[in-house]
C-alpha positions as CSV (number, residue, x, y, z in Angstrom):
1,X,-7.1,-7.9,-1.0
2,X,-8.9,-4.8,-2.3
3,X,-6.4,-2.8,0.1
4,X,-3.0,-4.3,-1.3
5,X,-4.1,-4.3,-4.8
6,X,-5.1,-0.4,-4.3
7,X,-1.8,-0.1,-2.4
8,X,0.1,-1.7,-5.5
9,X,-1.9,0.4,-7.9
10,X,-0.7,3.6,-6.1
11,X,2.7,3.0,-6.0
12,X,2.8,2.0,-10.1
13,X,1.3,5.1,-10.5
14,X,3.5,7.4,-8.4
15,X,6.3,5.5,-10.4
16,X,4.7,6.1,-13.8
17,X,4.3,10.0,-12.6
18,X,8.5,10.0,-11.8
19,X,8.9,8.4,-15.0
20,X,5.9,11.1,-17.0
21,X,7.8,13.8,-15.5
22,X,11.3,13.2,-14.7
23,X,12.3,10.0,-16.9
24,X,13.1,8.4,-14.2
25,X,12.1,5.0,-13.5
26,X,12.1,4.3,-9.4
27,X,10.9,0.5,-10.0
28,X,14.3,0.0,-12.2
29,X,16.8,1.7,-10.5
30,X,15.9,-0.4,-7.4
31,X,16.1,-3.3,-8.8
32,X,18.4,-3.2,-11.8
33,X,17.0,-1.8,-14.7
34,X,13.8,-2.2,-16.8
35,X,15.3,-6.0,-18.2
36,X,16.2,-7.2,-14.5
37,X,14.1,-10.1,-13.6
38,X,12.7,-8.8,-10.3
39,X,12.0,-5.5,-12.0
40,X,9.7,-7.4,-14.4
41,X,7.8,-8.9,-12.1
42,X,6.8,-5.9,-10.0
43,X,5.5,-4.8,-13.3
44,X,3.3,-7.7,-13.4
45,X,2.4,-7.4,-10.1
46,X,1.5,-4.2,-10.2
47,X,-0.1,-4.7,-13.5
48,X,-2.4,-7.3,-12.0
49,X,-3.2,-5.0,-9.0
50,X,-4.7,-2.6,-11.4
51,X,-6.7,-5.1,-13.3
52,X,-8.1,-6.2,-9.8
53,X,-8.8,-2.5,-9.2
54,X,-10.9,-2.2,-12.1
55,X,-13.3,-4.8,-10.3
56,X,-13.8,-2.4,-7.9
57,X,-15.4,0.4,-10.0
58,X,-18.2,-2.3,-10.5
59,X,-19.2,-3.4,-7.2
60,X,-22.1,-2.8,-5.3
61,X,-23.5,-0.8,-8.4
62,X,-26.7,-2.3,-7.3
63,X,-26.7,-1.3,-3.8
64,X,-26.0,2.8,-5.2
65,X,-28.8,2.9,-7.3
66,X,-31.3,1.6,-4.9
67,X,-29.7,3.8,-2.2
68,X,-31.5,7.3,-4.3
């Protein structure tokens, strides 16, 4: 799970870095524009992949402290 959700996160973000510096939106010219349906949902998706992501930065805090 970790995998895909970092997966998911990578590719919103190479689409938000098209969209930074080109204006161009990769998710919505797949899939129909910004308003499409599907288009929406891979936002959501990959807008819950990065909220899972942020679990990450705190696990095993415990485990790198004790490590030193």
């Amino acid at each position: 799970m970790n995998n895909t959700a970092l997966i998911i996160t990578i590719i919103g973000a190479v689409n938000w870095l098209l969209v930074g510096l080109f204006k161009f939106d990769l998710v919505a010219s797949i899939f129909g524009g910004q308003a499409a349906i599907i288009s929406r949902i891979i936002y959501v998706i990959v807008g819950l992949a990065g909220l899972w992501c942020i679990t990450l930065l705190f696990r095993n805090q415990g485990t790198e402290h004790s490590k030193a």
